[in-house]
C-alpha atoms as one frame of an Amber mdcrd trajectory, in Angstrom:
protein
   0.666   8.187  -0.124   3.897   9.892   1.665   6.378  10.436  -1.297   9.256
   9.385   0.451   7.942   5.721  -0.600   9.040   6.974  -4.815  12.699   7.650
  -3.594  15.268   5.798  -5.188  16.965   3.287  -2.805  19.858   0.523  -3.694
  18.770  -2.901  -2.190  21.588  -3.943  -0.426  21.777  -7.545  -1.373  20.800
  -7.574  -5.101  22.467  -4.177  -5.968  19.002  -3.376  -7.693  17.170   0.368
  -7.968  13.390   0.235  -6.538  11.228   2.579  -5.903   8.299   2.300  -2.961
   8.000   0.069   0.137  11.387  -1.981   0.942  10.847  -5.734   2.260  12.721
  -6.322   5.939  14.807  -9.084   5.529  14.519 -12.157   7.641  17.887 -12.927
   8.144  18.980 -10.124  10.339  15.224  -8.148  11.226  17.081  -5.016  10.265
  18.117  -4.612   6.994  15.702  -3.218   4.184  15.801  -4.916   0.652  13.932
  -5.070  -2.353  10.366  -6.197  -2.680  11.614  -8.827  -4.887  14.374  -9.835
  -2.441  12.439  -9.738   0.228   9.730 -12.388  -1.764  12.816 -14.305  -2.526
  13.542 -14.719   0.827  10.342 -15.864   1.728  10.145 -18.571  -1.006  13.542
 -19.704   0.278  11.880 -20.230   3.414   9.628 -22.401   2.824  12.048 -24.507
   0.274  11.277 -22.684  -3.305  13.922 -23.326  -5.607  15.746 -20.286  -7.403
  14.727 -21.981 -10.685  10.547 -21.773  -9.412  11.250 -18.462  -7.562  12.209
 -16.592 -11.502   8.645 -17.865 -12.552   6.761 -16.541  -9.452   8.626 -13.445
  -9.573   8.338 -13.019 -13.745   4.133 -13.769 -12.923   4.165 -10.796 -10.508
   5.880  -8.986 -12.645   3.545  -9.663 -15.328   0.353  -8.918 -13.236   1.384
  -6.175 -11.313   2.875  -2.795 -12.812   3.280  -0.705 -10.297   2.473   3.604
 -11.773
């Protein structure tokens, strides 16, 4: 794996600190965000609530720790 994916980058629309692949957002098809903004974006998409999008996000979270 390249290790300019374990830079530090800002996500421009949360403010968050992530490390490895950014998410393109689907607003503008330019900007890079945050994996989890870019799943929130996504779940907005298709009419996910922000209440239901915490849970889905908390279950990744849970399930997948990245090393």
């Amino acid at each position: 794996m390249k290790e300019r994916n374990k830079e530090p980058r800002t996500c421009p629309k949360c403010g968050r600190v992530y490390t490895g692949h950014p998410a393109l957002s689907r607003y503008d098809n330019d900007t890079l965000i945050c994996p989890d903004c870019g799943t929130r974006e996504a779940l907005e998409s298709i009419g996910v609530e922000r209440e239901e999008q915490d849970k889905i996000l908390g279950i990744i979270h849970e399930k997948y720790q990245p090393e």
